[in-house]
C-alpha positions, 0 to 999 in steps of 0.5 A, a space after each residue: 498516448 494521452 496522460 490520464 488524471 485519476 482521482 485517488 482514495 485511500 480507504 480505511 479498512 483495519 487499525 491496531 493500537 500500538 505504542 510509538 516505541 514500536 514504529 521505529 528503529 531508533 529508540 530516542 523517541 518520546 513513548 505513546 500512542 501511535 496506532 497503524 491504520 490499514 488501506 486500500 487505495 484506488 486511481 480512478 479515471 475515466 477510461 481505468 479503475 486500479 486497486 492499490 493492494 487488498 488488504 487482510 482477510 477476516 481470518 488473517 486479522 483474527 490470528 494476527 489480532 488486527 482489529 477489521 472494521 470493513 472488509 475490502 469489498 465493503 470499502 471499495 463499496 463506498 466510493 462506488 467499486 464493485 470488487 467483482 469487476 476491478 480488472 486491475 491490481 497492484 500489488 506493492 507487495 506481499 505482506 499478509 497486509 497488502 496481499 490478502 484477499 486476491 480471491 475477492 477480485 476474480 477478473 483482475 489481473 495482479 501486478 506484482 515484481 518479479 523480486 518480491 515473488 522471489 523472496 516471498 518464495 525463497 531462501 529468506 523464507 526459512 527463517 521465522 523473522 523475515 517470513 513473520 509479515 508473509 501469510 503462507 495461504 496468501 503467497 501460495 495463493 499467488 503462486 496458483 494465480 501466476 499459474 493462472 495466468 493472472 499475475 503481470 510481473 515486473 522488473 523494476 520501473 514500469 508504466 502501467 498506464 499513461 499517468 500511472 507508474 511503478 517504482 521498485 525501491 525494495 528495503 521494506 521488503 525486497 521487491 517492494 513497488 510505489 505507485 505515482 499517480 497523476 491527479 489534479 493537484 500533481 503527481 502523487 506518490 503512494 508509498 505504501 510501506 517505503 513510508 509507513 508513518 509521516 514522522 519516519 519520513 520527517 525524523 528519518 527513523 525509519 519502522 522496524 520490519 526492515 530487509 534492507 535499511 540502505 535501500 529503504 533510505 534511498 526509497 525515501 530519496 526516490 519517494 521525494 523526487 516522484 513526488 511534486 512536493 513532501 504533501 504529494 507524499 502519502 505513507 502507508 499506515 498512518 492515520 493523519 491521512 484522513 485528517 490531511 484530506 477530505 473526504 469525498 462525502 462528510 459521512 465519509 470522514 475517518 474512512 476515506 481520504 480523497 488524495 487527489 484533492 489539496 491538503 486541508 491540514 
């Protein structure tokens, strides 16, 4: 088959203050300022248009007192997405963040590891630290979509399409996935949460809600070697990806980053 270029977007849909001290293991860094912002992403070519997660729900964000500035389908919206005719979705994993709003995409199928459906619904789940980032609606929501026919499982590596891959690395959470994405400029690897901030990766002080911090620094190791250089890298919640890529419309910036283009910073 012929590979496919895609471009990619990652879109702004959330943020939360947070003080740096917060967003690392180790704490032998210097305090401030250093807030998450929440993403969605899509690679679009012109035979596919795939979602990379779905972010949180106006309720979920409320509880969690996670401040939504749009929600999903608004975001797809701006870059001409119609939520309601995306047939498919990865879901890198299933953190109330990444996960929430499957209904919001009716005609798509979810592709998920088999791992990350084990451990959102297993033993680990009895106990209230490593079940914090799991919102109970969002996983047994899942469960019926499964039942529905609607979630594609996989067992580590897979290609979901020519130019379009999924990597299991795990650590983060147990069946955490990245997604390789060939555009224009290269490969490019969106980590998600393998990589949550741009200094976890640099300082090798990785973010704190963590199942396993071996396989989480050899995510690291795999994200570098997907990727055809450090600025092919995009971490999950770090807001200095809208400042490193332009947007695709100058009203657009601070909003969506076009991944697919060179670094401007």
């Amino acid at each position: 088959m012929v590979e496919q270029v895609y471009e990619l977007f990652a879109l702004k849909y959330a943020e939360l203050a947070r003080p740096a001290r917060q967003n690392f293991i180790f704490q032998d860094i210097h305090d401030g300022p250093m807030p998450l912002a929440y993403y969605v992403r899509v690679a679009r070519s012109a035979e596919r248009t795939v979602v990379i997660d779905t972010g949180f729900s106006a309720e979920c964000g409320a509880r969690r007192e996670r401040r939504i500035l749009r929600d999903t389908g608004a975001a797809l919206a701006l870059i001409g997405v119609d939520v309601g005719a995306v047939g498919e979705v990865v879901l890198t994993h299933m953190h109330y963040d990444h996960a929430g709003n499957f209904a919001a995409f009716p005609r798509a199928t979810f592709h998920l590891q088999d791992r990350e459906m084990a451990y959102a619904t297993g033993r680990y789940m009895a106990h209230g630290r490593l079940r914090a980032p799991f919102d109970v609606e969002e996983v047994t929501g899942l469960v019926r979509q499964v039942y529905k026919g609607k979630v594609a499982f996989h067992d580590g590596d897979a290609e979901l399409a020519p130019g379009l891959t999924l990597h299991l690395v795990g650590g983060h959470s147990h069946g955490l996935q990245i997604v390789r994405v060939r555009t224009r400029r290269g490969w490019v690897v969106v980590a998600s949460d393998a990589v949550h901030f741009y200094a976890n990766l640099r300082t090798g002080n990785p973010y704190p809600i963590v199942l396993n911090v071996g396989e989480l620094f050899e995510g690291y190791r795999l994200c570098r070697r997907l990727a055809d250089s450090e600025h092919h890298l995009v971490p999950g919640h770090d807001p200095l990806v809208l400042e490193r890529y332009p947007p695709p419309r100058p009203e657009l910036a601070g909003i969506v980053a076009c991944l697919h283009e060179p670094p401007v910073s």
